[in-house]
C-alpha positions, 0 to 999 in steps of 0.5 A: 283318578282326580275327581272333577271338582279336584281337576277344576282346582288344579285348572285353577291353579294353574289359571293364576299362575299364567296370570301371575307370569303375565302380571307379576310386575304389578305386585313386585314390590308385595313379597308374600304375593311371589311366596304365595304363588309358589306355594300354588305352582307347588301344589301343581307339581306334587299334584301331578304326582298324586294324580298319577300314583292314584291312577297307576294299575299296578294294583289293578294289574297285581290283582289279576296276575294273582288271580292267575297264579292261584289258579296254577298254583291249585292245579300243580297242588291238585296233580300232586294231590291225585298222585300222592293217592296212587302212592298211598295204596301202598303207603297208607297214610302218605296222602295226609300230606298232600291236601289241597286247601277249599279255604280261598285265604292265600295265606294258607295256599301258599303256606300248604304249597310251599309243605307240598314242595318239602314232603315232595323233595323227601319223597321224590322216588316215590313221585318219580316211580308215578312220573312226577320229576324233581323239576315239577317241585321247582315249578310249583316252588316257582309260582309260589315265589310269583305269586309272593311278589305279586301280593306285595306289589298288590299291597303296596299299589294299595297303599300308594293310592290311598298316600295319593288321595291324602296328599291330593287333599293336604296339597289342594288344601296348601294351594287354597289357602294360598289363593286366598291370600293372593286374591286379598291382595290382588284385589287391593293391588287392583281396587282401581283397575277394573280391567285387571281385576276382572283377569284376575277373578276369570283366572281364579275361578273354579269351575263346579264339577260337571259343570255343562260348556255354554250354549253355542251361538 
């Protein structure tokens, strides 16, 4: 989300670029002024842009999703876990295989998971005798899967918000410099018009951030 000083800006920009749509006449003859302006009117489209991508909830909603598929992907591992004993009254041992991960680190949940779907398969008359099917496998197998897809969605909302903010501050930086610049020559194209000088200066004035509305009457 834009901060309130960077949605001033971008008011800003957009301020002169009505004012150059108005008075673009005036400074025809002054190339760099029509260059200038589109460097602004630029900076408010990939800014658009920025802001949007720095807004988006698809991390935030990754993030939740993934907190969902942990919590299954640890009960199907833990209903494995508890048959895998019942087998092991039988086969010493064979439970060795089938333990659930305290450790929060996801990596190694889904890595453990994904060994459980492999010993399982193996040995699945064993699970079979004891009610687990072969489509509990795929079920386990398939979270697993979702739970892959949502950690690199995760990852990549995280990295796209952090492009935004730094294209957020490249493109303001872009547009100010270029307001500059314009107001150098408007305030020469303008030195003996007071009237439209004070337009341009109104156009180009940022707001300070929380700044309070005037007093009504």
């Amino acid at each position: 989300m834009a901060t309130d000083r960077q949605q001033n800006i971008f008011d800003m920009f957009e301020e002169t670029i009505v004012f150059d749509g108005e008075s673009s006449a005036d400074y025809a003859a002054i190339p760099d002024a029509a260059m200038h302006f589109a460097t602004v009117q630029a900076a408010i489209a990939a800014l658009e842009t920025h802001f949007a991508d720095q807004t988006s909830g698809e991390a935030a909603e990754a993030t939740v999703q993934k907190s969902v598929l942990r919590a299954a992907i640890r009960r199907q591992m833990v209903a494995y876990a508890k048959t895998a004993r019942a087998i092991a009254l039988d086969n010493p041992g064979f439970d060795e295989n089938f333990k659930v991960p305290d450790s929060d680190n996801d990596n190694l949940l889904v890595s453990t998971g994904r060994q459980f779907v492999e010993e399982a398969i193996a040995k699945a008359a064993l699970f079979t005798a004891l009610g687990k099917m072969p489509a509990d496998a795929a079920a386990l197998t398939a979270v697993l899967d979702d739970f892959e897809a949502a950690d690199a969605a995760q990852a990549e909302g995280q990295q796209d918000t952090v492009g935004a903010t730094a294209g957020i501050a490249q493109k303001i930086d872009e547009g100010m410099k270029a307001e500059i610049k314009l107001d150098a020559i408007m305030n020469n194209v303008y030195r003996d018009n007071p009237v439209k000088l004070a337009q341009w200066r109104t156009a180009r004035h940022v707001k300070r951030a929380n700044q309070p509305p005037p007093p009504g009457p």
